[in-house]
N, C-alpha and C positions, 0 to 999 in steps of 0.2 A: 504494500500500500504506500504510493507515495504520499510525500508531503499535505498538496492541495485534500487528496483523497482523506488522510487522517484527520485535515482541519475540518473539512465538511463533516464530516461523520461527528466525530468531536461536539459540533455547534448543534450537528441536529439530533445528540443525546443530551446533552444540556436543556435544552430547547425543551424536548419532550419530558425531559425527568424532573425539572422544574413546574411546568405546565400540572403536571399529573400531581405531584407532592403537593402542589398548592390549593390544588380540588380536594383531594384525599386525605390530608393532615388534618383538616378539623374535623372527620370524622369520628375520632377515636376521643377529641377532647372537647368535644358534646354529647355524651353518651345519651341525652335524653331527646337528642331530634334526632330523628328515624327518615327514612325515604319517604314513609307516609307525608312528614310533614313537609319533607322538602318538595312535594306534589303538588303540597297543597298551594305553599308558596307559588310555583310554577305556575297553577292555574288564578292566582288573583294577579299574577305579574302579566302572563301571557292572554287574560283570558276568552278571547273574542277569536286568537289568531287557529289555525288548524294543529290540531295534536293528532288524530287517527285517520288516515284517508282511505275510504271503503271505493268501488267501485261507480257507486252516484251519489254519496255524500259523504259530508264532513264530518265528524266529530271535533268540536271545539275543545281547549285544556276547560272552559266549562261542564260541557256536557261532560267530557271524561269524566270529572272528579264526580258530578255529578251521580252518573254512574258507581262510581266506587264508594258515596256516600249510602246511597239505598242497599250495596250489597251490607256493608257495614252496618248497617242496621236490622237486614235481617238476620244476621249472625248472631247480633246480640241477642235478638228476639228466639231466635233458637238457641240459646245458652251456649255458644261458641266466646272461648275468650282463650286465655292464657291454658296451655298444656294441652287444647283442641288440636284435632286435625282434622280437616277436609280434603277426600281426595279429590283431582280432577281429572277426567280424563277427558279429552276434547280437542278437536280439530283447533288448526289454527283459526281463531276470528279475533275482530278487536274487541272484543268482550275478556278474551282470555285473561292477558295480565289485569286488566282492571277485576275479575275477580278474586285475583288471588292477595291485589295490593288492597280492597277491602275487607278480605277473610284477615288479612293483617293488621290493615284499623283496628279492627274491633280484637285484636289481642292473639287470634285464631295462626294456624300454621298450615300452609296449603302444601298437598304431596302431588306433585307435577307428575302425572302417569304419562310414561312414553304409549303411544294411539298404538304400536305396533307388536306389543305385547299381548299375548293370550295365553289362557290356560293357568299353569304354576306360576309364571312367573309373574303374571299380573297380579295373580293371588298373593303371593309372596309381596307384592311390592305395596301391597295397600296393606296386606296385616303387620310386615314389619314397624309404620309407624301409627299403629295402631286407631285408624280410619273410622271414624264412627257414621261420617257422612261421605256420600260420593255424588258429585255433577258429571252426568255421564251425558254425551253428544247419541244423539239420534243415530246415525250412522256405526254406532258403536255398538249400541245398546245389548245386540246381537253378540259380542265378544264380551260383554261386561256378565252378561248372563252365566255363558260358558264357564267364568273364573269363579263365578261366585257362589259356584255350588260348592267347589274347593273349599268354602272358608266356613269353619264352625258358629261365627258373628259375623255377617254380612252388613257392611254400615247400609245406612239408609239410602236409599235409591232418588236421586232429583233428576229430570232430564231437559234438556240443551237441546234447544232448536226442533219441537215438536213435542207431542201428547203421546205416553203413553197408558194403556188401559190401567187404574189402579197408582200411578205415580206422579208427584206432583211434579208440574213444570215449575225450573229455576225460574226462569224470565216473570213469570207470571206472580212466583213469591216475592220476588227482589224488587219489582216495578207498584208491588202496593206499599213499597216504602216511601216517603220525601227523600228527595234529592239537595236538600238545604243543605247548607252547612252542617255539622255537627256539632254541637254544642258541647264544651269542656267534661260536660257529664257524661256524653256518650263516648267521650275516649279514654280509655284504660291508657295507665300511665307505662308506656314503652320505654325500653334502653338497649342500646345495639348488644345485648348480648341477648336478651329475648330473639327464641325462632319465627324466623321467617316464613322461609319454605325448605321442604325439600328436594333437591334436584339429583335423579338417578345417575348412578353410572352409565357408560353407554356400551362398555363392553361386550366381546363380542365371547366370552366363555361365564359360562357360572349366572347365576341371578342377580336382577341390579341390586348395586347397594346405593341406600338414601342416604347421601350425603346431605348431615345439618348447615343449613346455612342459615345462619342468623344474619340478624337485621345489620350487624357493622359489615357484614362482609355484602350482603346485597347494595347496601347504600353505597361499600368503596367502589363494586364493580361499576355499577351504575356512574360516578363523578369521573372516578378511572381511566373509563373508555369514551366519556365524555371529552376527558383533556387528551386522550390519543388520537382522538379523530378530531379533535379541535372544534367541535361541535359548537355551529352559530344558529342563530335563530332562523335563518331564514333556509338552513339545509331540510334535507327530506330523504330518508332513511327509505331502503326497498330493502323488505325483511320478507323471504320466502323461509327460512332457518324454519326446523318446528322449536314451539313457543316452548316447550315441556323441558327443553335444555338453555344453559345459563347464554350462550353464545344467541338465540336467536329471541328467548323470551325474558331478557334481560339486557345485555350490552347495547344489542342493538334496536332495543325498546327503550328502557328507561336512561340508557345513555345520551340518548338523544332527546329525550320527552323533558329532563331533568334541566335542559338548556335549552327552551322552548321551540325545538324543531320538531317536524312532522314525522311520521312513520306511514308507512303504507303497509299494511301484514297481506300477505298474501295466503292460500289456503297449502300450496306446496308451490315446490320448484317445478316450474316449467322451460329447457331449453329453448325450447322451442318459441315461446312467447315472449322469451325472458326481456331482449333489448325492446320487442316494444311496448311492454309493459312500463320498461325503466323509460323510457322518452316519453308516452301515454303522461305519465305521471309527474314528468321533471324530477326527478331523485336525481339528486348529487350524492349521497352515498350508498352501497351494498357492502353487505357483511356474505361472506363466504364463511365455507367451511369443507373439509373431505374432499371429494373428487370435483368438487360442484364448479370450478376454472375450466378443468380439464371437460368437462361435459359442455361447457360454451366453446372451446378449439378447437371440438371436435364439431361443431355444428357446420354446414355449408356457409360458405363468405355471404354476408350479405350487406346493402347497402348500409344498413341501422348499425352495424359495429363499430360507428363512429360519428354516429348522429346523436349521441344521448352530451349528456350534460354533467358526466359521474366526474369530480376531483378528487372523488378517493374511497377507498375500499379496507376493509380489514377482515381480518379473519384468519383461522390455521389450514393449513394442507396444501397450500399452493405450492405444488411441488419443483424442487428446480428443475426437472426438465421440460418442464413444458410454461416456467415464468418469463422465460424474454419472450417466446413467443405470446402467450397471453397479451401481455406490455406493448408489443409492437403491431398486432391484429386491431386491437381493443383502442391503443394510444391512452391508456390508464400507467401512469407512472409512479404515483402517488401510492403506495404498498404497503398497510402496519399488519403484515406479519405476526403473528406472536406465537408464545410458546405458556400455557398453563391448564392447569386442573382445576375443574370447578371446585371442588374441595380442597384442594393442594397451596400451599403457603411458596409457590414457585411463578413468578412471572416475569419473562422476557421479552420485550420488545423491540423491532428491528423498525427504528425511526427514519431509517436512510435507505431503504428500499434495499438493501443488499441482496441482490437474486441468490434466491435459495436458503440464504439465516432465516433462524426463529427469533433473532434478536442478539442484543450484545449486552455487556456490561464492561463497562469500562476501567480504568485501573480507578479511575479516582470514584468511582460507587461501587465498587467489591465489597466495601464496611457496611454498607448500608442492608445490601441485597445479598445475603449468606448463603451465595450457591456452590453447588461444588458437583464436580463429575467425578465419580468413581470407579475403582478396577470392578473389571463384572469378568466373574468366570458364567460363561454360556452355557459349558458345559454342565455343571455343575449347580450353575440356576442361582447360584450367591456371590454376593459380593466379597471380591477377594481381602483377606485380611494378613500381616504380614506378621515377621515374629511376635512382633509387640503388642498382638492379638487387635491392633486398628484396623481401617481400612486403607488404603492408598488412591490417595486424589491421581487422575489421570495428568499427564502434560498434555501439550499443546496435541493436537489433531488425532487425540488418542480415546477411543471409544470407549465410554463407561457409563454407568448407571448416574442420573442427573437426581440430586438430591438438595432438600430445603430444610434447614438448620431450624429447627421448632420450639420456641422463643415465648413465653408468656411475658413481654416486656411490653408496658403501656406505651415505650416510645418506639416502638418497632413491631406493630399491630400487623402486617403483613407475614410477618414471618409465624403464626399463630394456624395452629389445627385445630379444627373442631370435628372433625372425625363424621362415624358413619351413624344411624339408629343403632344400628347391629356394632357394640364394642369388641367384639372378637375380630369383626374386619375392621373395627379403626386399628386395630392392636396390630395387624395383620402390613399396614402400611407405615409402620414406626419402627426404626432401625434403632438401636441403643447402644452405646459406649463407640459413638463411629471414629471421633478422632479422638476422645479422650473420655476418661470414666463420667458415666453421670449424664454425657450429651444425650440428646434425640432429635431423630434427622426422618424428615418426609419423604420415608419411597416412591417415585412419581411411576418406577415399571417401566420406564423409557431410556433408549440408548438414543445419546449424545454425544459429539466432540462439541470442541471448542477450542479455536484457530488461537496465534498471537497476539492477532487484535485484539481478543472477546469474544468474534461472535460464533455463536451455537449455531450447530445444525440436527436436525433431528435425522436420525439414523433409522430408527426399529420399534417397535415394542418389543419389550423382555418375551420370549415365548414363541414370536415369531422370527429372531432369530433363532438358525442352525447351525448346526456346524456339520463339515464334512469334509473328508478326506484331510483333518487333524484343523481345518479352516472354519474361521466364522464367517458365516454369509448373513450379510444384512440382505432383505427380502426388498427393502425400500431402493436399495440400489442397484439391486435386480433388475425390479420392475424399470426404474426410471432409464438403464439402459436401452432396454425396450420398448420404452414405451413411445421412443421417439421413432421407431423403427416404422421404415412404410407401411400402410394398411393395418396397424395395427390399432385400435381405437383406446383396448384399457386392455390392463395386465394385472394378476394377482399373484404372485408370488408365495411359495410356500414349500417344505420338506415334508416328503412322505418316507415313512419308514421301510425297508427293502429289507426282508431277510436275512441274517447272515451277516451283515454289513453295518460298522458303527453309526452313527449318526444318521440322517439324515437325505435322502438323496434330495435335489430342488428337480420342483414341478413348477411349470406355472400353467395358469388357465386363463388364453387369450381371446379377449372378444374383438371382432374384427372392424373397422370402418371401412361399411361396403364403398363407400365412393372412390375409396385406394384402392389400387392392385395387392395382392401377400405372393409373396414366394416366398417358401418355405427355405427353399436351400438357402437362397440370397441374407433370409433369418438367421441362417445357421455361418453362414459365413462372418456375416457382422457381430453376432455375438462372441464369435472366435478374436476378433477385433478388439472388442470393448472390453470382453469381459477373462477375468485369470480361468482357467480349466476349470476347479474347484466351484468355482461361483455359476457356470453356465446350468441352465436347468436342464436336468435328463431328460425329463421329459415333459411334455408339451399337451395339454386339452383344451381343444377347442371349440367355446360356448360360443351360442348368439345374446349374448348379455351376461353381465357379473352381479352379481346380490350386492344391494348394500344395504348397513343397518339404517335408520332416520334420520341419522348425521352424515348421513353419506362416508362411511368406514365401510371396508370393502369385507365381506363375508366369508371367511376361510376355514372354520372349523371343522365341519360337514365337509369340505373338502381334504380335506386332510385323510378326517376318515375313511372317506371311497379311496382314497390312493389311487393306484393304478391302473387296476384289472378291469379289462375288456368286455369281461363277461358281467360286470355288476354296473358299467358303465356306460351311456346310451351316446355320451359324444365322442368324436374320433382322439385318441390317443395317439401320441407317439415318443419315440422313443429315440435320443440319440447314439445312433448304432456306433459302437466303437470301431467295426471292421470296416464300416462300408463310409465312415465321414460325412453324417447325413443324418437326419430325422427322418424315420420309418415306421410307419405304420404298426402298432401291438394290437396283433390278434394273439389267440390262448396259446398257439404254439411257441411263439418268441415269448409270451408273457410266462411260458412256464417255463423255457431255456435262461431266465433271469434269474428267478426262483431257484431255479438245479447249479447256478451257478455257472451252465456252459458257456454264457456270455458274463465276461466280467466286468464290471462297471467301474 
């Protein structure tokens, strides 16, 4: 990095970390104003201007609050207050977060249901924070039934956007409220460690855990991303994210509503409609997340890719191979990046658009921001520790487990867990005695370096890397070699287990973009190119489309499971033949010459 490049970087983490500190610091030294109030503020500052834009109307920072008053009030009226929970489960609309920021007026805790759970796991997710009520969306209704036979105490049943036989409708109880102000009487007296809400994991193994999020950490996220996207009154937010997680029903809601700019919530992501939705609307910002970049470069060229009006974007997963192009399709330059866990005491920011960082830290706020990368044996699945029974911090470009030093100090409130409903998995992400007796440090589960500069790159998640042939293969750098490869649309990367054979062999499973040509060979040759022997995948499955979870995480476990074989498998397979220099075709007879070991891998 030269000179000029150091000082810009330099000015624009100063710039940003000042910005951010300066929203964020009186958080923690006003414990008794909450987001609630800072709302409320918002709507007698802003109140006539647009805070929610639906498809043929506005919602004013009036009517909002308005809205959140009535909910507030029927909460009370149903004995909802402190140590309450209501679940929600429900489509995006902009009703969503105004429910849940009145189920919090009135003292209450709202349990954010991801829409695409069914069965245990939804059951699971409503009894672990022990749900007495649930606002279930019409379209759901059908999946809310299925889970709830599962549960011994079913909470109460309300439904969202229609009648059903026997249940009362939300809209209809919350709307025989006033929408007035609240009166002193009707607010229970709040403090940022009082809960919020809670927001699930998103994982893609095991059942979600509810991460507690209380009132200091919703308000910081909220001012937070507020001063990261520089948020002014007159921007306008395009939020297709589902609302049920902190990136789409929080940052890029209340981050922006918080400093009287508008939101558009949309019901899901559409590529397809996406730019002229965002032009339709004049949004100057979008929040991304997961694959959701890569699914607009892979759309056909059209005139709107640079018709819209967007000066900046935030979000995680914009992967570097496919971010100059994004940049140079789109002419979106403007990139905050980041790197954190909605529960997690870890956040990085990449203020200077650096293609491909999660963000940096600079030498002169290392004090402030207590992160550290550590040795990660892969094999082994634990972080390495040395005679002196510690762990050892990585150097510069060296791959290890990203960890946040867990701090109950009132002047360093970020660095603070508050863990899951379920104390066995908070315990579960608490590492002890890491550099010295006595510390505790926040497992985030993710592999990282971190360059000379500072800045971080995200590498993996712990689990998805493998190892093989005595090598660790990040799957992320897999994928991204290929995924820039002709006709290729998206790639999932991942190690199936082979007989006989230590670790790991890599598979990936490619969905194709019919408007490219694919040659296979021409595949095999380039990844001979790109990639060390150890790292190329064996073998090859190829889907018309790859799963993702709601956050747009790409769906691999079930894959893994099926492995290989032909015969349990309905897409074509292949297999890189070691004799013939080439991807080949696995039917049962070569898939059982693997197995016997005739061919060796």
């Amino acid at each position: 990095m030269g000179f000029l490049d150091r000082l810009t970087s330099e000015v624009a983490y100063l710039r940003g970390a000042l910005r951010t500190l300066n929203r964020t610091k009186p958080v923690a030294l006003n414990p008794n104003h909450v987001l609630c109030d800072l709302m409320e503020e918002a709507a007698d500052r802003f109140a006539d201007r647009p805070a929610l834009i639906g498809d043929d109307d506005v919602w004013t920072f009036r009517d909002m609050i308005g809205r959140v008053n009535r909910v507030a009030r029927w909460a009370r009226a149903n004995g909802i207050g402190k140590g309450d929970t209501v679940a929600l489960l429900l489509n995006n609309c902009r009703d969503y977060p105004l429910i849940w920021l009145g189920i919090a007026r009135a003292g209450g805790a709202t349990a954010l249901i991801n829409t695409n759970l069914t069965g245990q796991g939804l059951a699971h997710s409503v009894s672990i924070v022990n749900a007495k009520r649930i606002i279930v969306g019409i379209p759901l209704l059908g999946t809310w039934q299925s889970a709830a036979t599962l549960l011994s105490d079913a909470p109460e049943i309300y439904t969202f956007g229609g009648t059903a036989d026997g249940l009362k409708r939300f809209e209809n109880e919350r709307d025989s409220f006033a929408a007035d102000p609240l009166t002193p009487e009707e607010k229970p007296q709040l403090t940022i460690e009082d809960r919020c809400v809670y927001i699930y994991t998103s994982g893609t193994t095991g059942l979600p855990k509810a991460a507690n999020i209380n009132h200091y950490r919703i308000k910081a996220m909220a001012l937070g991303f507020s001063a990261v996207m520089d948020v002014q009154p007159d921007d306008r937010m395009y939020d297709c994210l589902p609302l049920y997680h902190s990136n789409g029903g929080v940052l890029a809601t209340y981050g922006v509503l918080c400093c009287g700019g508008s939101v558009v919530i949309r019901e899901k992501f559409s590529a397809r409609e996406f730019w002229n939705e965002i032009i339709r609307f004049k949004c100057t910002l979008f929040f991304y997340i997961g694959e959701l970049c890569r699914y607009l470069v892979n759309q056909p060229v059209s005139p709107n890719d640079r018709k819209h009006a967007i000066r900046l974007i935030s979000g995680n997963g914009l992967r570097p191979d496919i971010w100059n192009e994004f940049v140079e399709r789109f002419g979106i330059r403007n990139i905050r990046e980041f790197y954190a866990a909605t529960e997690g005491n870890i956040a990085l920011f990449n203020f200077d658009a650096k293609p491909g960082s999660v963000g940096r830290i600079p030498k002169w706020a290392e004090r402030r921001f207590v992160v550290k990368i550590v040795r990660y044996d892969v094999e082994r699945e634990e972080p390495v520790r040395g005679p002196d029974g510690f762990c050892q911090a990585c150097g510069p470009d060296e791959i290890g487990e990203i960890m946040g030093q867990i701090l109950n100090d009132p002047m360093k409130p970020a660095n603070r867990f508050e863990g899951y409903a379920d104390k066995a998995a908070t315990e579960k992400k608490i590492l002890r005695d890491v550099f010295e007796k006595g510390d505790a440090w926040f497992r985030s589960g993710d592999l990282l370096k971190r360059d000379a500069q500072g800045y971080f790159y995200f590498i993996d998640r712990i689990g998805d890397t493998y190892r093989w042939k005595g090598e660790n293969v990040a799957t992320s750098e897999v994928a991204e070699a290929m995924g820039v490869l002709p006709g290729v649309a998206e790639v999932n990367v991942y190690g199936v287990n082979v007989p006989g054979y230590d670790g790991r062999a890599g598979m990936a499973a490619i969905a194709l973009n019919e408007t490219e040509p694919f040659d296979l060979n021409a595949l095999h040759a380039e990844l001979k190119k790109r990639l060390p022997a150890y790292a190329r995948p064996v073998f090859l499955r190829m889907r018309t489309e790859l799963e993702h979870t709601g956050t747009f995480k790409i769906k691999k476990v079930d894959l893994v499971k099926e492995g290989f074989d032909p015969s349990t498998i309905s897409d074509p397979i292949w297999f890189d033949h070691p004799g013939e220099g080439r991807y080949v075709p696995i039917d049962p007879a070569l898939y059982a010459a693997i197995l016997e070991k005739r061919i060796r891998l």
